[in-house]
N, C-alpha and C positions, 0 to 999 in steps of 0.2 A: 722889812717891806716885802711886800709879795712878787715872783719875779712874773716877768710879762709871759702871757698868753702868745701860742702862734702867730696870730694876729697881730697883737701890737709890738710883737718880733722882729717878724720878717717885717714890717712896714715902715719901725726904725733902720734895719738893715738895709730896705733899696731907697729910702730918705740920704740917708751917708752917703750910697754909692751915684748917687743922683747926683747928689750936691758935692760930692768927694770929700766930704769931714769923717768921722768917726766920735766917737762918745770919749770925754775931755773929764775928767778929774777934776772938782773943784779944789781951789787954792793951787798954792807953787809947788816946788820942788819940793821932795822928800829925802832928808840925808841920812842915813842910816848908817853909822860909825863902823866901817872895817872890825873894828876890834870886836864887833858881835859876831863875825864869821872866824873867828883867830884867838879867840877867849875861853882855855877850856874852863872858867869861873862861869860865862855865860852862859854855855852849854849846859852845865850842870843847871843850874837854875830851871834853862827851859825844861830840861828832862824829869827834874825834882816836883815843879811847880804848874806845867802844864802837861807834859805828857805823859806822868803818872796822876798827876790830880785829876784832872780832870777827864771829861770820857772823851774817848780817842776812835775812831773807827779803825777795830781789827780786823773784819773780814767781811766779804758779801756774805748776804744770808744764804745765798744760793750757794756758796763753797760748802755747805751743811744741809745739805739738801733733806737727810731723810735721820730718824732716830740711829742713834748709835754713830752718825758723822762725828770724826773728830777731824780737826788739824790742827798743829803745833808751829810756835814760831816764839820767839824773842822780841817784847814791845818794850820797848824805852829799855834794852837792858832786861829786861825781864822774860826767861820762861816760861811760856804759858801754853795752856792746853783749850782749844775751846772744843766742846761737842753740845749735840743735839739729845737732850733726854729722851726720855719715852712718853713723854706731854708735850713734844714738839717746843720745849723752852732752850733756847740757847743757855748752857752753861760754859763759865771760864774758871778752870782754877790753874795754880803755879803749878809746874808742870816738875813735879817733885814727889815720889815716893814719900809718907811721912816714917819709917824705919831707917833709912839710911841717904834720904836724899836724892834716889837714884830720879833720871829722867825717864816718867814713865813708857812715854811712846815719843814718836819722830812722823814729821811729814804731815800726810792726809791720810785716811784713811774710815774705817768702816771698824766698830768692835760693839758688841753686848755688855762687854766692860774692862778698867782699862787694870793689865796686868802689869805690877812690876818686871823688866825682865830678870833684874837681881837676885831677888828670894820669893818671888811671886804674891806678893801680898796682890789682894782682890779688890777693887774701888768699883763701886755702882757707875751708872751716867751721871749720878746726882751727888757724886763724891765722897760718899758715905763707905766706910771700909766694910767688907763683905767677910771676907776672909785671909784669916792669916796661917797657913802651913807650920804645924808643930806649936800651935799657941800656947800648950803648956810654958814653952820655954819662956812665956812675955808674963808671968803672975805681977799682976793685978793690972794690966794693961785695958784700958777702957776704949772702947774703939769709936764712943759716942765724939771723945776728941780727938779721934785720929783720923779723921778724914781727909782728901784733901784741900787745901787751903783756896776759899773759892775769892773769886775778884766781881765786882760789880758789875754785872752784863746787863746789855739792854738791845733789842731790838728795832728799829728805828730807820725806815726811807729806804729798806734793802739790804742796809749793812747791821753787821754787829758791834756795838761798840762796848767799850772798856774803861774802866776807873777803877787804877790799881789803887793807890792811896787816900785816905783821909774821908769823911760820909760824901757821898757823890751827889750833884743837883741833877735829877730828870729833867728839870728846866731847862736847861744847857740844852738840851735837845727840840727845843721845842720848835727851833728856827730852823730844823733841816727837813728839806723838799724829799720827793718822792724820789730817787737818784737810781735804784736797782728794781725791775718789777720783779713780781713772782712767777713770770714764765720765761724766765731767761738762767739760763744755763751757763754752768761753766766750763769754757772747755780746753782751756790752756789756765798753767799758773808758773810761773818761775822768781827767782830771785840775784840777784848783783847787785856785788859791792864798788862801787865809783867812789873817785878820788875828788869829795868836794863835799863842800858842809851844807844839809841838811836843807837850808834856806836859800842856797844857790839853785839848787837843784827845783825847789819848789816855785821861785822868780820865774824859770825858765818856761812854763806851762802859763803863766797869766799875762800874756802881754801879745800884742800881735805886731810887734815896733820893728820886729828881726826876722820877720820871714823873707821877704827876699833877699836880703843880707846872707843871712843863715842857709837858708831851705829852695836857693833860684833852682835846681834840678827837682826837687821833691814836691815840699808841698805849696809853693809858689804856682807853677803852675796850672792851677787846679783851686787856689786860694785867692787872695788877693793882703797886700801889704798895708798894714796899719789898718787893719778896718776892722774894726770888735765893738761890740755891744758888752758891758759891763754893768755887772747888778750886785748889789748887796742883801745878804739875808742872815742879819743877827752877825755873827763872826765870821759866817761865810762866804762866797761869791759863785758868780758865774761869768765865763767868759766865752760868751759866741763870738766863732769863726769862722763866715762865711764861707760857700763854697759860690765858683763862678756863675755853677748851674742856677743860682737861687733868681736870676736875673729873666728868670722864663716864669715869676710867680707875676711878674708885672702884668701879664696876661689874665690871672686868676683873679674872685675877686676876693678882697680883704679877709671877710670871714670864713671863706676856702683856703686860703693858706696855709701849710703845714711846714714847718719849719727839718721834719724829720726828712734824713738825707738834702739837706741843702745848706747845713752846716755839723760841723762839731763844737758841741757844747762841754766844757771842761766847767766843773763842777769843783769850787778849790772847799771841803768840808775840812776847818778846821780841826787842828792846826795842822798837819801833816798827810793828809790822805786826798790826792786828787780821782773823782769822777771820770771819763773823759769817753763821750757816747756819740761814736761817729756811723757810719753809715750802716757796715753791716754788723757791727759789735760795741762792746764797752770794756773801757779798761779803767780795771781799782789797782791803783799804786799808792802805795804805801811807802812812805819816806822815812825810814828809821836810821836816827841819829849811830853811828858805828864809831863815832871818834870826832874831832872837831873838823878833818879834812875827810872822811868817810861816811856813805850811805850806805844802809843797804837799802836799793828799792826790791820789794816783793809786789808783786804784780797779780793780777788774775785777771783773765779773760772772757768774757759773757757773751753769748748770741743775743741780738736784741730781740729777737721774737719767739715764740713756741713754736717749736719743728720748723726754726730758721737752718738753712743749708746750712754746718757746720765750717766743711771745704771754704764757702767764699768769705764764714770770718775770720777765718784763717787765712785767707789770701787780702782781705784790709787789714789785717793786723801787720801780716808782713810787711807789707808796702809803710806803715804807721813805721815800722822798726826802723827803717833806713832813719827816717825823717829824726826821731825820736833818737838815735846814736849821734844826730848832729848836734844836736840840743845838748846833749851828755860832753860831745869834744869841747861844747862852748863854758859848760859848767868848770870842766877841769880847768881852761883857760882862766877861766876866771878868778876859779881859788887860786891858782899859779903866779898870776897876777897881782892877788892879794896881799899876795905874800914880799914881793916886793917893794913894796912902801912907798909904792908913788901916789897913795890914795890914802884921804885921812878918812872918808865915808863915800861910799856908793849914791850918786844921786837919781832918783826914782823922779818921771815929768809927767806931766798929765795924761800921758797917754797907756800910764801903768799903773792907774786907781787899783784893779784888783792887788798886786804889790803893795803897794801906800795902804790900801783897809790890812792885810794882814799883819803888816807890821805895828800900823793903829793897835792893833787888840792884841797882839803878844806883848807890846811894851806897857799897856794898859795892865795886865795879870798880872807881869812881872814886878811893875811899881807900885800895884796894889797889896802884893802878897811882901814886897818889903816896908810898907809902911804899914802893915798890922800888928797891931801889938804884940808880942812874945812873951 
């Protein structure tokens, strides 16, 4: 489905706040069996079967701003290198010397072409082996297959996405919205690792059930409790989270509404990569699985406009951090929790549709890729 327009956004939004409901999940409860957060059998699977099969978002495009951009990171377990060629195509290969395995490069960065630091072998942008130092010594060494090892990149709503294993459908992509523009910049990126499995951490962004429970100093006052608008698009969602301010559009009329700064829009792009595009910035976090109780989240930080003040998205991100560390104390609690044994499954209620749809379509791949023939 297509997700709503400004207009018929915010119109649902002061509809709720009017009548005090919020947007309700059809059907009941959703019970999700503990043992998928505590299963290193499960894990595997999801990492085997959706997050190498399938295409993942690896980066904003904008973290690759110009020819010769690279940066490097570990997806599902896997080293990887993405850079921007010199025909402005995102390439990804295994971020592996083919002589000795070595890691070609580390981080972000800017190169003409990527050198081993080991023995210096030479790789093109386009992975193609350029040069190898003393090649006599390599007789009959064909350098048409020793390039390096590329992984299935595609460009798509901003970001870059990835499919390590098996032929990739471009289809899969077809349901994702326009999520990063092209005048928006990066201007922070970090990474941490949290004590909690993957799908805890990802819960914690789709739901608006815990904000004054959670967030009564942060972002409660300045938000409002249980009140979200929820959308589906293909395997993905969206969850608006009003801001108080948006109660001054009542004044405006319907098809002057703009829904920008009067909420944050969290964007959940399966299966792991949340959106989340608040006032004067955007953050792509990336959720990668570290272990059955470990994340690492990597992050990147976007100005939402061309020649937006840098300074003030950096001063909503900070204020986003507090909020955003409470969220993480609640994950850990949770795994903690988990562990325990007072719960035989986690139950999801209608006020957690975004949750309920992902789980829908992770258990959907995972049951479908066990009942295919072998």
């Amino acid at each position: 489905m297509a997700l709503l327009n400004d207009e018929a956004l915010t119109t649902r939004i002061l509809d709720h706040l009017a009548a005090g409901t919020t947007d309700l999940a059809e059907g009941g409860i959703w019970r999700e069996p503990v043992e998928h957060y505590l299963s290193p059998q499960r894990l595997r699977r999801e990492i085997e079967t959706v997050l190498r099969r399938r295409f993942v978002a690896f980066c904003p495009s904008a973290a690759l701003p110009t020819a010769g951009s690279y940066l490097t990171r570990s997806a599902a377990g896997v080293p990887l290198v993405a850079v921007r060629d010199r025909d402005g195509r995102p390439r990804v290969f295994r971020n592996a010397c083919r002589h000795r395995g070595t890691a070609l490069v580390s981080g972000r960065g800017h190169a003409t072409s990527l050198v081993c630091p080991y023995h210096g072998w030479v790789y093109g942008l386009d992975g193609a082996l350029r040069h190898v130092p003393d090649e006599y010594g390599f007789p009959g060494l064909d350098r048409a297959t020793h390039g390096l090892v590329p992984v299935a990149a595609v460009e798509r709503g901003g970001l870059v996405f990835v499919a390590q294993d098996g032929p990739p459908d471009p289809g899969e992509l077809d349901d994702v919205p326009d999520l990063v523009g092209a005048e928006q910049t990066v201007f922070d990126s970090g990474e941490v690792t949290l004590e909690a499995n993957w799908k805890i951490l990802l819960e914690g962004f789709l739901e608006g059930y815990h904000i004054k429970a959670t967030h009564r100093a942060t972002f409660f006052p300045f938000g409002y409790d249980n009140v979200t608008v929820v959308e589906t698009c293909g395997r993905h969602s969206r969850v608006t989270f009003p801001f108080r301010r948006i109660e001054a559009l009542r004044e405006v009329a319907a098809p002057r509404r703009r829904i920008d700064e009067m909420a944050t829009l969290v964007y959940h792009v399966f299966p792991n990569v949340i959106v989340a595009r608040l006032s004067q910035h955007t953050a792509v976090v990336v959720l990668e699985p570290a272990g059955i109780d470990r994340t690492r989240l990597v992050s990147y930080q976007l100005v939402n406009r061309a020649g937006a003040d840098e300074a003030r998205a950096a001063k909503d991100a900070k204020f986003v951090d507090v909020g955003t560390e409470e969220d993480r104390d609640m994950a850990r609690a949770v795994q903690h929790g988990l562990e325990s044994g007072a719960n035989d499954a986690l139950e999801f209620g209608r006020f957690e549709g975004a949750i309920v749809h992902f789980h829908r379509q992770l258990a959907a791949l995972l049951d479908a890729d066990q009942a295919a023939p072998r």
